[in-house]
N, C-alpha and C positions, 0 to 999 in steps of 0.2 A: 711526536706524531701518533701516539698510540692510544692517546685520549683523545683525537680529534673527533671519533665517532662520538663523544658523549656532547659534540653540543649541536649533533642533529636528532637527539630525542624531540618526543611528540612534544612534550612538555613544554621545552626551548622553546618551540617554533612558533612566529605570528601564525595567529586565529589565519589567515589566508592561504598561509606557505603549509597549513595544515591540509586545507583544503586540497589545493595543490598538489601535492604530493600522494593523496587519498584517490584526485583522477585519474592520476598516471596508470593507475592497474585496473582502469578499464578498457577493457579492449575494443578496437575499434565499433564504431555504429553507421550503420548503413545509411546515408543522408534520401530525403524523398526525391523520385525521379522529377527534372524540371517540366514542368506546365506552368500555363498558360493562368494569370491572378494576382492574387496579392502575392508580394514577396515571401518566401517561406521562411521561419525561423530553423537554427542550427538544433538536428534534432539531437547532438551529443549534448548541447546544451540543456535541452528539455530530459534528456536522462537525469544529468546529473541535478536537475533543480527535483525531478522527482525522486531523486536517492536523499536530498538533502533536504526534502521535507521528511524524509522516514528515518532519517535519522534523529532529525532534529523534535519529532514527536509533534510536527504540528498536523491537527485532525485534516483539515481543512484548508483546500487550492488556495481558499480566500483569504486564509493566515498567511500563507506561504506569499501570496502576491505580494501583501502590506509589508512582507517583512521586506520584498528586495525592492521595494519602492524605497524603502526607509535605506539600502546598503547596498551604494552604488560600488563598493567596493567589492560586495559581494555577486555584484551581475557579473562583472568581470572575470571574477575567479569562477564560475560557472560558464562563461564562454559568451555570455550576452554585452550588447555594448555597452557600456556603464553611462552611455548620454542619452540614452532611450531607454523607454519606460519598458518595465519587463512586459513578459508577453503575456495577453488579455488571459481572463479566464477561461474565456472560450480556445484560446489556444492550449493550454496546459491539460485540461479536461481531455480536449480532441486528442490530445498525445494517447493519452494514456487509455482509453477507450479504442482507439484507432489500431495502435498497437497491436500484436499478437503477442499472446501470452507466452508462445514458445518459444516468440525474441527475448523476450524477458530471462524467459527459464534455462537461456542457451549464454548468458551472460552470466547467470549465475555460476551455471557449471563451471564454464571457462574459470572464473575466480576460485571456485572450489579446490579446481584440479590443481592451480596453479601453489593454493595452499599447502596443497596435499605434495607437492613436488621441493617445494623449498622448506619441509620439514614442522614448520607453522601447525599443520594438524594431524601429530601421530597416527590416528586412527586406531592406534591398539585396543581399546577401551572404548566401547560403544554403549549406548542407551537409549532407548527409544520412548515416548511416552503422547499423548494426546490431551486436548484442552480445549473445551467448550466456545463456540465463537456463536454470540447469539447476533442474528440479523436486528437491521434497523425498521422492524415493523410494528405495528400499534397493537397487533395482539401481545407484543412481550411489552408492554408500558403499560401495568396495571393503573395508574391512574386513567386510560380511555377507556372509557362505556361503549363495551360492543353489543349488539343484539345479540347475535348468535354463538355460539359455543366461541372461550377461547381458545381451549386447548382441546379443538377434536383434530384428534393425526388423520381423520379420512378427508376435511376442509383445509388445504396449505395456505397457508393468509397468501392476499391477491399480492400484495405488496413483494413478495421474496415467491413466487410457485417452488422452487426448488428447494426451500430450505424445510426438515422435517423437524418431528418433534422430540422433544430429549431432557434429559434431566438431568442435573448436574449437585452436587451435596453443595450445600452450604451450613456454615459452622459459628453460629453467633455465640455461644462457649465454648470451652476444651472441651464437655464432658456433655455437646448438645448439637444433634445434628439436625437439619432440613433438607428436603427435599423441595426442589423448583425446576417446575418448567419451563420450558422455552422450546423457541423456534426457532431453529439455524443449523451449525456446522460445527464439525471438532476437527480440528488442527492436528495432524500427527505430525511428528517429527523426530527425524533422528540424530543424536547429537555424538559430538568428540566428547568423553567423560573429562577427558585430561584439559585440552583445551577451553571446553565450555562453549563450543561454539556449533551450530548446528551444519549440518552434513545434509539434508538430505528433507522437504517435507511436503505434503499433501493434506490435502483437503478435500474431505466426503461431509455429504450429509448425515443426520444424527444417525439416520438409518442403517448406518454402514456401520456393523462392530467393530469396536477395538479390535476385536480379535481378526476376524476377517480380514483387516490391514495391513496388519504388523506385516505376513510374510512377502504380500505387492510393494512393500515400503523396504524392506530387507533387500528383498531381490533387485528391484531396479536400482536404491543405491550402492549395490554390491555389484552390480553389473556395468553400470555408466561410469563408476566412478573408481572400477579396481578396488575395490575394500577388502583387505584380509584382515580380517580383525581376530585376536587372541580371545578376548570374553565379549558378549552379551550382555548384559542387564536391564531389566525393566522389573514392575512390581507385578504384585500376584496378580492383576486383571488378565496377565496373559499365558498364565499358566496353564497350558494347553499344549494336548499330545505334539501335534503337527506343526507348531511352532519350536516345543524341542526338539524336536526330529531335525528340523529345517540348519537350525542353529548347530545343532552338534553332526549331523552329516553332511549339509551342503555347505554350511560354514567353514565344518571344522576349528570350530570355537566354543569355549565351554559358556554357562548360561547360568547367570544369576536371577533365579526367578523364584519368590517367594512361592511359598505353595497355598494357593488357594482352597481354604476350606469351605464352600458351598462347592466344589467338585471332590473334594474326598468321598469317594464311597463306603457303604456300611459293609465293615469287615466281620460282622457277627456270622454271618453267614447264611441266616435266613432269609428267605424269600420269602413273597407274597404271590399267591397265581387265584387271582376272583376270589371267591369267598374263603380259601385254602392259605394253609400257611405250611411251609415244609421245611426242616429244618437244612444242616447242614451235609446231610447223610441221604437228601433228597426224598424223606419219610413225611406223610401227611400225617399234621401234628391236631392232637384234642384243644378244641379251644375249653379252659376252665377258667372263669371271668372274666376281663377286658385285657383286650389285647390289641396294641398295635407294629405292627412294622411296615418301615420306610420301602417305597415301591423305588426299585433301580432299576425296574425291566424296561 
């Protein structure tokens, strides 16, 4: 009896009983109040069809349709009746547009805590980091010919108002960089190190620094979600005063954070004040030749 658990691994299990098993830790969903129309569809259904196109990596409602037209086996284990066609486009769309984001965000959690409770995701080992997310607009498809500027950040293409302008490296050798623009959004997110699995994320416009976010990202997932985390880590972008402050007193966790050198200051000691240069001793110095020093005032 001691090996019985090894033949409910993921692995074992039909492609459906996987499914299955994957709904159970959803937690209930609110069905629409009855009115007055066409019959309404089951909306835990419409959940789980829209988890199982995000999982399953397909872009588009219209893939997702074709696919359960073709797996009536699969409407079923989604909650729909397997002898009727799945639900239109126009229904799947309406879900998820309809929706509030904070039903959404409130099921996460749920799942999150529930992780966090059965051990699933230590939390010890935190990291946080952000990721360029460019909108579907025709100023960022250099093949369209626009009149007007494409990249001015005071015009936001008509297509996205909200989304700003931003830049992200790109790297066609080891030993060669570029720089591109675009128009959109950066994803922050905070993950389990140990686990690999993300904790906690948002989403600003380009205009929103890294820096700026980390500690609304820190706090709120530290706060919703009871995080006591032992270390910190992220890369040098976030090497900043008031981010380690945040990490080592409100945390009480220590911080692995590369040290950014465009914020190192010059330890020479001199200063610059207008046309005057004074050294370390705070004595206005003789200029004899060319001279320059770096302004930190």
């Amino acid at each position: 009896m001691e090996d019985q658990p090894e033949l409910l691994r993921p692995e074992h299990l039909a492609r459906r009983l996987r499914w299955e098993r994957l709904w159970e830790f959803l937690p209930p969903w609110p069905q629409a109040p009855a009115r007055q129309g066409r019959k309404p569809c089951d909306r835990s259904a419409l959940l789980k069809a829209a988890i199982y196109q995000r999982l399953t990596r397909r872009r588009f409602l219209q893939d997702l349709r074709r696919h359960l037209l073709e797996s009536p086996a699969l409407l079923a284990t989604l909650g729909f009746d397997p002898y009727q066609e799945p639900p239109s486009l126009e229904r799947l769309s309406s879900f998820l547009s309809d929706t509030p984001h904070g039903v959404l965000e409130n099921v996460r959690i749920q799942l999150t805590r529930n992780l966090l409770q059965t051990g699933a995701l230590p939390a010890r080992h935190l990291g946080f980091d952000s990721c360029p997310v460019a909108s579907w607009v025709r100023e960022n498809n250099l093949k369209t010919c626009l009149r007007s500027s494409r990249f001015d950040k005071t015009t936001p293409p008509q297509g996205d108002p909200e989304a700003r302008l931003g830049v992200r490296i790109h790297y066609p050798f080891p030993d060669k960089s570029e720089v591109r623009y675009f128009w959109g959004y950066r994803n922050h997110t905070l993950a389990d190190l140990e686990a690999e699995l993300p904790l906690w994320e948002i989403t600003h416009p380009n205009s929103v620094a890294e820096v700026t976010a980390a500690i609304p990202l820190l706090s709120t997932a530290a706060t919703t979600l009871g995080l006591r985390p032992e270390s910190v880590c992220c890369d040098a972008e976030y090497d900043a005063e008031n981010i380690l402050r945040y990490i080592f007193q409100d945390l009480k966790a220590k911080a692995y954070v590369p040290r950014n050198a465009r914020r190192t200051q010059d330890s020479s000691g001199f200063r610059r004040q207008g046309d005057k240069v004074f050294c370390p001793a705070n004595l206005s110095m003789y200029r004899s030749g060319r001279m320059s020093v770096k302004d930190h005032t």
